[in-house]
C-alpha positions in Angstrom: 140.3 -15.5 -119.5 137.7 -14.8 -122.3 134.5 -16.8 -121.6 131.6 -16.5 -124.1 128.1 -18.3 -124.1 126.5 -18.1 -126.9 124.0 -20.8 -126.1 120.2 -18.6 -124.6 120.2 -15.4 -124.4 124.2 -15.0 -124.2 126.8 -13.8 -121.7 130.4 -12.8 -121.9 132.8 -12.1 -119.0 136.9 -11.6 -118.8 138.3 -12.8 -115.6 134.5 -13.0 -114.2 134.2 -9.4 -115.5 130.9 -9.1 -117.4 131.0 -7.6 -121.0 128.2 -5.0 -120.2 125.5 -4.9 -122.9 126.5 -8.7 -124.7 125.3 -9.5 -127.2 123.2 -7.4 -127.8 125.1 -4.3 -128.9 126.5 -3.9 -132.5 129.8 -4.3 -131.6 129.4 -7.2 -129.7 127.5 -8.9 -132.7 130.6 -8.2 -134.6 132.5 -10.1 -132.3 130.0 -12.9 -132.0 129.8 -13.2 -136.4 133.9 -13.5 -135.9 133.5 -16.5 -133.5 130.8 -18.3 -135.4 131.7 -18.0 -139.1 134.8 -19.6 -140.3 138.1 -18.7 -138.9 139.4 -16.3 -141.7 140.3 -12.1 -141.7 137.3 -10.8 -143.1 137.4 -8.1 -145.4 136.1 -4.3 -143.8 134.1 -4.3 -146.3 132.7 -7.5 -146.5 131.6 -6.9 -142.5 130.3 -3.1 -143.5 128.2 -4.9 -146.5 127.2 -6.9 -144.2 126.0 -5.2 -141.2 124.7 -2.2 -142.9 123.6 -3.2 -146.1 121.3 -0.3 -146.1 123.6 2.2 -146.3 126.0 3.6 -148.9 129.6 2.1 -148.8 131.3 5.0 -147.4 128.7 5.2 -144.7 129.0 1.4 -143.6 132.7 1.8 -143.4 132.3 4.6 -140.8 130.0 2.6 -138.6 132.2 -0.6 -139.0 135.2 1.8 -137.7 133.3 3.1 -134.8 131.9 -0.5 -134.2 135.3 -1.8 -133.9 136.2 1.2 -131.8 133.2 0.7 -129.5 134.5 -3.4 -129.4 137.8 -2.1 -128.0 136.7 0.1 -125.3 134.4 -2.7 -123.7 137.0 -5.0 -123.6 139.7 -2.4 -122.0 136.8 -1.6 -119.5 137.4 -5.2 -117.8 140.9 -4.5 -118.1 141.4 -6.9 -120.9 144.1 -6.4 -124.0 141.8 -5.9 -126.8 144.9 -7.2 -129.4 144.7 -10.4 -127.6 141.6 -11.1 -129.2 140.6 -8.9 -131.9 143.0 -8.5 -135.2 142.2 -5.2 -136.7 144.3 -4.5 -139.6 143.4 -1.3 -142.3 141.9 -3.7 -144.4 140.3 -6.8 -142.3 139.4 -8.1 -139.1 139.7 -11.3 -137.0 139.4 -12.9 -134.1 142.8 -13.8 -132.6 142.3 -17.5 -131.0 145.8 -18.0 -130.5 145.3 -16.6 -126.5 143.4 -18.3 -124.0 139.6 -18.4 -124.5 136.6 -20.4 -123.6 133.1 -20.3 -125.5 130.8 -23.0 -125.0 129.4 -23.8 -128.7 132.8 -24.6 -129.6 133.1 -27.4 -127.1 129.9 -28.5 -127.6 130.5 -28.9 -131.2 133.9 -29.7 -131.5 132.7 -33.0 -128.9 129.6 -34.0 -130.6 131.7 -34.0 -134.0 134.0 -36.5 -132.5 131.8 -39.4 -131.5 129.0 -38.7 -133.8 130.6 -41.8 -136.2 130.9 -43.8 -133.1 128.4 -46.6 -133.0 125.7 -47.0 -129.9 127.0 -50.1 -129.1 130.6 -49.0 -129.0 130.3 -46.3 -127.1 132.1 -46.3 -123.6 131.0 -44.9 -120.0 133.4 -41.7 -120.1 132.4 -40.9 -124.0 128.9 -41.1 -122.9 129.8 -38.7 -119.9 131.5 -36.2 -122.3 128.6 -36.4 -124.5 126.0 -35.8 -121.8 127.9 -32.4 -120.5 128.1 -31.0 -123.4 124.8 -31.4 -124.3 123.8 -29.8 -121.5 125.9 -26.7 -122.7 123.0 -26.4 -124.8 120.9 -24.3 -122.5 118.8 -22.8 -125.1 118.9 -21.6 -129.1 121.9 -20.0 -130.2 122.0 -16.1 -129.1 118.4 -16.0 -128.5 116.8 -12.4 -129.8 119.7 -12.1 -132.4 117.6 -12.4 -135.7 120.0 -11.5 -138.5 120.2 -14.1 -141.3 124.3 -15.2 -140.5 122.7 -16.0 -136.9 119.4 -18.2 -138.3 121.3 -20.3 -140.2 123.9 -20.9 -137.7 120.9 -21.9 -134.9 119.1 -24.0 -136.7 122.3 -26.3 -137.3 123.3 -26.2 -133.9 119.9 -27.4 -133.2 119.6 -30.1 -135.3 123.1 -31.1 -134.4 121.7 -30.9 -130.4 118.6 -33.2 -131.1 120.8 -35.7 -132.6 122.7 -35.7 -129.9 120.0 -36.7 -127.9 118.6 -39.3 -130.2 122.1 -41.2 -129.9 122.0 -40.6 -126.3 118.2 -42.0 -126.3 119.8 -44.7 -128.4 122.8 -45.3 -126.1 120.3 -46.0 -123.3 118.1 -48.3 -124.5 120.7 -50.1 -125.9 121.9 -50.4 -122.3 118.2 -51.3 -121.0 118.2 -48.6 -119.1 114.5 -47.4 -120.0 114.0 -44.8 -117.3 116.9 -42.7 -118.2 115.7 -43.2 -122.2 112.3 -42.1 -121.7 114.4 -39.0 -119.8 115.7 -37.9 -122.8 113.1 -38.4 -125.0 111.4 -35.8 -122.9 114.1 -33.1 -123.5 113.5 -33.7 -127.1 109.9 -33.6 -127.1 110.5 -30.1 -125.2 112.5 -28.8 -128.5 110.4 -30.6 -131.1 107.1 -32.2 -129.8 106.3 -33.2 -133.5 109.1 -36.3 -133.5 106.9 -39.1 -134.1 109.8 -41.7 -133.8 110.5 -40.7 -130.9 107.3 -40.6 -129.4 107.0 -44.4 -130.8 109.8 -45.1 -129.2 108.6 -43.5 -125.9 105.6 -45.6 -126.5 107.7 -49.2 -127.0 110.0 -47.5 -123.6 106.7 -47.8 -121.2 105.3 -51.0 -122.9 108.5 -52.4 -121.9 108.2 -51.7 -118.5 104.9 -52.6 -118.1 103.4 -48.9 -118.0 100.9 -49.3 -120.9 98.4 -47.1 -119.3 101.5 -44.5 -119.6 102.3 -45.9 -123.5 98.6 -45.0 -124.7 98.9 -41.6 -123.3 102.3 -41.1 -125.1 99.7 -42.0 -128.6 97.6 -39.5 -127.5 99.6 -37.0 -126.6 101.4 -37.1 -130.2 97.7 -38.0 -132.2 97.3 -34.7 -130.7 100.1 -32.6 -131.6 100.4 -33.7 -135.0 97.0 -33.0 -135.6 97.6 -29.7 -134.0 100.6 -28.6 -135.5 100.7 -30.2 -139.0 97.4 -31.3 -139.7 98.7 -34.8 -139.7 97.7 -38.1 -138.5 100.0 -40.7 -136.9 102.0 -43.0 -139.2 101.0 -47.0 -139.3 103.7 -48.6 -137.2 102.6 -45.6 -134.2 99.2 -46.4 -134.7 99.5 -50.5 -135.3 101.9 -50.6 -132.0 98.8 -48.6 -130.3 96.4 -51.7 -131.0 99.0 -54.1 -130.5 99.1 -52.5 -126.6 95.8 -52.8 -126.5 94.9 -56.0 -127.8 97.8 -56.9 -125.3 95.7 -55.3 -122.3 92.3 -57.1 -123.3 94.0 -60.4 -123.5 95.5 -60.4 -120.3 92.3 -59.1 -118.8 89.9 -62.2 -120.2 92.6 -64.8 -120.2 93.0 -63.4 -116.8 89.1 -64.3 -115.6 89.9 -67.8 -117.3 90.8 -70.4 -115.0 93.0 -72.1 -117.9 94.8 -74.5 -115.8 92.2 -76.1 -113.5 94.1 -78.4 -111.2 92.8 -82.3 -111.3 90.7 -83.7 -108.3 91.0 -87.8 -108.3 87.1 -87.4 -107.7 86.3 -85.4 -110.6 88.5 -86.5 -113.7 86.4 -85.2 -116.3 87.3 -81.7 -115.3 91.0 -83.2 -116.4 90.0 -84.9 -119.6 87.8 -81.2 -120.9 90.9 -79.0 -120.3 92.1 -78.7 -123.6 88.3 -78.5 -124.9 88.3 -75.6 -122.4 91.4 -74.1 -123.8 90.5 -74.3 -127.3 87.0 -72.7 -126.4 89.1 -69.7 -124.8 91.2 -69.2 -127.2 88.9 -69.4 -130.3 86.3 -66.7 -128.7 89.4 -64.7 -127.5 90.5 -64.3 -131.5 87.3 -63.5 -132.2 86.9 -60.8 -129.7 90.8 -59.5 -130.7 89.2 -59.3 -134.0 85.9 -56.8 -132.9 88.3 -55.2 -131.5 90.3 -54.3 -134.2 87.0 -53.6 -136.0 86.2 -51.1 -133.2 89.2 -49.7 -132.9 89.2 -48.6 -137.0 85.8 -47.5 -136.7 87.2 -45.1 -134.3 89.7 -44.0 -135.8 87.5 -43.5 -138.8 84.6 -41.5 -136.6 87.9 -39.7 -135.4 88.7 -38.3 -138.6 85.4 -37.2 -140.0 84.6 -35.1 -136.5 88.3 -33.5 -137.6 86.8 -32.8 -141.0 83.4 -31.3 -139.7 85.4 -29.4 -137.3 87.4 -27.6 -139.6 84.9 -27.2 -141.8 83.1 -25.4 -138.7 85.7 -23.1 -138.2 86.7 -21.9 -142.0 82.8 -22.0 -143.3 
């Protein structure tokens, strides 16, 4: 059987037969604009327009021909029928799908498309497993070196198709309370595109909720970092406000912490008993106020933050 992989740098083999020189060869990106474009006979001249646009007409037809020849003789070299998989008539080409074949961004697609309407909530154990392999078809950008235009636009849809799929499966997860395998994820898209703010926020909420804060503000300042970075940017207000809120949560529990709130009552000492909520109310009230220099410090930082940004720049384009 035909078995493409379109996914990295790209491989094709018949019967565990490699296709020597895939894809990078003319002929083979022929074959691999067949596969990926709509499943039509395309016109020889259409394909001769569109490979060698630089060329006269006459010209691009002669290179198409020998091309197609070239396509022929590669798959008769690991013994395969070439008619069962190319259709080449006088006046277009096709690929024939109607004999065995395998080639991973179709199956990858073709699964992703089913469930993609699915909600989190409703989606079961074995659609999660079929999900989860064939993301993991996606071993890299579609046919990796291939920069012709009918290849760009075909990768950078397969690729925000693939970091969708991870969202959901992100989103599956925590749904589930599963945070570990979450935060997993989140990972592998931050390894694509480390400028997703979302989900760095929600890497951030992932550790707060099991109690790895220290592990929450580095996620912050890991992605205060790369959006400065790479887009000049500074966080949005609910990354930044759920930053403070983690730390206003650490400084609480650390001075209500040193606080003995909840002093047990002697019989011999009953005053102790009768100040406790004087005691409590004392905490309390200097604890807001603290929360609040806090706060104040914490703006002031961000605010020193920004103008050593602006002097910086400044430094480097004088």
């Amino acid at each position: 059987m035909l078995k493409l992989n379109f996914f990295g740098s790209g491989y094709a083999t018949y019967n565990d037969l490699p296709l020597p020189g895939f894809p990078r060869q003319q002929a083979y990106q022929i074959l691999c604009y067949l596969l990926l474009s709509p499943r039509r006979p395309h016109l020889r001249e259409s394909l001769s327009n569109l490979f060698w646009s630089e060329h006269p007409s006459p010209t691009a037809k002669k290179y198409l021909r020998n091309s197609l020849w070239r396509l022929r003789q590669s798959f008769e070299g690991v013994q395969a029928k070439p008619d069962d998989y190319l259709m080449i008539e006088e006046d277009y080409v096709a690929f024939n799908s109607t004999n065995p074949y395998w080639l991973d961004i179709e199956i990858f697609e073709n699964t992703i498309l089913r469930y993609q309407t699915i909600p989190v909530a409703n989606l079961t154990p074995e659609m999660v497993t079929e999900l989860e392999k064939s993301v993991a078809l996606y071993t890299g950008d579609l046919l990796e070196g291939i920069f012709e235009d009918w290849c760009l636009v075909e990768r950078e849809r397969l690729s925000v198709l693939h970091l969708k799929s991870l969202t959901r499966l992100m989103a599956f997860y925590d749904y589930c309370r599963q945070p570990e395998k979450a935060l997993a994820i989140g990972e592998k898209i931050l390894q694509h595109d480390n400028t997703r703010e979302t989900i760095h926020l929600q890497m951030m909420k992932l550790y707060s909720e099991i109690n790895d804060r220290d592990a929450a503000l580095r996620q912050y300042r890991r992605c205060k970092q790369i959006l400065n970075d790479e887009l000049s940017l500074q966080p949005m207000k609910e990354t930044t406000n759920f930053f403070n809120k983690i730390i206003r949560d650490q400084y609480s529990e650390a001075h209500l912490g040193g606080i003995n709130l909840r002093t047990e009552p002697s019989s011999t000492d009953s005053s102790k008993t009768e100040n406790s909520p004087l005691l409590v109310e004392y905490a309390l009230k200097k604890l807001h106020q603290l929360q609040g220099v806090l706060e104040d410090t914490t703006a002031e930082i961000h605010r020193l933050e920004n103008i050593l940004n602006q002097v910086q720049v400044h430094t480097k384009n004088p």
